[in-house]
Structures are given as C-alpha cells and as structure tokens.
N, C-alpha and C positions, 0 to 999 in steps of 0.2 A: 504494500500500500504506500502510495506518496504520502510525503511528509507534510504537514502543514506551515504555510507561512502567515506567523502572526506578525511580523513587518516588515517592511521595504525601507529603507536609506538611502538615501540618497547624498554623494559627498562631491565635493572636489579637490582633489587632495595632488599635490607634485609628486610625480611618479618618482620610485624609488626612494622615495623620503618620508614615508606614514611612521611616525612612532604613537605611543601611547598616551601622551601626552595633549591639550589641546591642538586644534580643533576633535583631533579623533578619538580620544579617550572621554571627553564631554558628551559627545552624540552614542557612540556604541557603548562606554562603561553602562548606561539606564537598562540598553538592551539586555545587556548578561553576556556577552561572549567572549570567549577570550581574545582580550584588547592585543596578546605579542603574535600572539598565534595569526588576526588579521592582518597586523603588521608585514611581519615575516611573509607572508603568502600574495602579500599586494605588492608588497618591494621587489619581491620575487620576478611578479609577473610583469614589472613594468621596467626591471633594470635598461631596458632596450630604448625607452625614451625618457631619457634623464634630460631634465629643464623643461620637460610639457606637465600643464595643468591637464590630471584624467578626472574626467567624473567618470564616477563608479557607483554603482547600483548594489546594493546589499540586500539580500533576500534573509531572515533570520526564522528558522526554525523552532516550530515551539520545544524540542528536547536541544534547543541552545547551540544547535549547530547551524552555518551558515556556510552560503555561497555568495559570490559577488561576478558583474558582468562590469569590463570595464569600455567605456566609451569613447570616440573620438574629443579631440580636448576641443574647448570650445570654438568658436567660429572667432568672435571678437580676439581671442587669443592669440589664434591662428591667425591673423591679417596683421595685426601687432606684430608677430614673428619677422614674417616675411619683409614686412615694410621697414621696421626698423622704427617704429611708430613709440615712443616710452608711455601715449597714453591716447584715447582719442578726443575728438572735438568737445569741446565742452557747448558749442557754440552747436552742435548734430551738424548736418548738413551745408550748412552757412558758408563754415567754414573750412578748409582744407589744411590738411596735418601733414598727409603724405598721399603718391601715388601709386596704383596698383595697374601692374601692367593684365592682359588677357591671359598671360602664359600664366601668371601668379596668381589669378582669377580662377584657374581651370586646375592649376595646381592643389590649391585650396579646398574647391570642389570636388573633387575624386578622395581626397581625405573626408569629408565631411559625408558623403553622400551614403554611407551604412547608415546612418545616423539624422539623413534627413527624410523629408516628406516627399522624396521625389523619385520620379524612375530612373532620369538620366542627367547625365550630367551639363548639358546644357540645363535644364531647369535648376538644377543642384547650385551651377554658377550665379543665376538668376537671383536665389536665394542670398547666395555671399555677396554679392553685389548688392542687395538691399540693406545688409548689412553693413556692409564697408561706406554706403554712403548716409547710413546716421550717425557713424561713426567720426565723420568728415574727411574719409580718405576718397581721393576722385578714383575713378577706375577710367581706366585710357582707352578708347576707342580705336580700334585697327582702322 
C-alpha cells in the first residue's frame, strides 16, 4: 500500500549548501524529519550545480519519512545569471538594467521548460521574455 503524505514543502535552498540550520531547520525541524539526513541527501543531489538557487518540493510521510523532487532554479535567477544583472529594475519595465540576446533567451528556455506551462520552447521563450521584461532587462530583436 502507498504511503500517505501529510505535507508538501516547499523551499528554495542553494544547491549543495542545505544545513540544519535556518532557513531549513525552521521549516522541516515542525515536520519531524531528520533535518542531517535531508541535508546530506539534497547536497548530494545537487553537488552538480553549485551557485544555483533549486527549489525543491518535499513530500513528508506520515511514518516521518520523506522524498523531495528538485526543480529548475528560478526564471528571475536565471536571467540575472546570464546577464550579469546584480538585481532587476526597481522601476519593472520602464526601465532597462541589462540586455538579453535570443540565443540567451532560448538558452534560458530549454532550462526552464520541464518546469513551465508550455509544450515548446518557442512559447517557453515567450514566457522568459515576459519575465525578463518586468524585470527591466530588454531582450534584442534579430
């Protein structure tokens, strides 16, 4: 028989670097599970992308045992990366922080598109481009 999940988590945590400690020991310590044992198993899984923000999905079973799904890092993040951007517009749109070429548009998109609302990656770009421009970075036109 499957196991029951009494909660979901939701976190975002820099891969390779979860200790016990806040943010992660404040959110999972209430759940019950053991905080080194996530730890150890998250660092694990992420040593491969050290310096990205992953959010990660925490399923917690009711006998206290737990799985996690970990997701693409976020969009906003991801455009920051690439651009070299330290923050974005405060001003949305208005104003322009940095440029985003197609190739780093499309780049982007094929990362993000497990993870979004879309079938292909044309729409997927569509997506990060709406995002890139609340953000206030322009995206270049071929």
């Amino acid at each position: 028989m499957a196991k029951e999940i009494t909660k979901k988590i939701k976190l975002q945590i820099p891969a390779g670097k979860a200790t016990p400690a806040p943010p992660v020991g404040t959110v999972l310590g209430p759940a019950g599970i053991n905080l080194q044992e996530f730890c150890t198993k998250y660092n694990d899984a992420t040593r491969d992308r050290m310096g990205d923000i992953l959010p990660v999905e925490i399923s917690i079973y009711e006998d206290r045992s737990f799985d996690f799904v970990i997701k693409t890092p976020p969009t906003p993040f991801l455009i920051k990366k690439v651009t070299g951007a330290k923050k974005g517009s405060a001003k949305g749109s208005t104003e322009t922080v940095a440029t985003l070429t197609k190739a780093q548009l499309k780049e982007i998109a094929e990362i993000k598109l497990p993870d979004l609302n879309a079938y292909d990656v044309e729409q997927a770009m569509k997506i990060v481009a709406g995002t890139a421009k609340n953000m206030g970075v322009k995206v270049e036109e071929d």
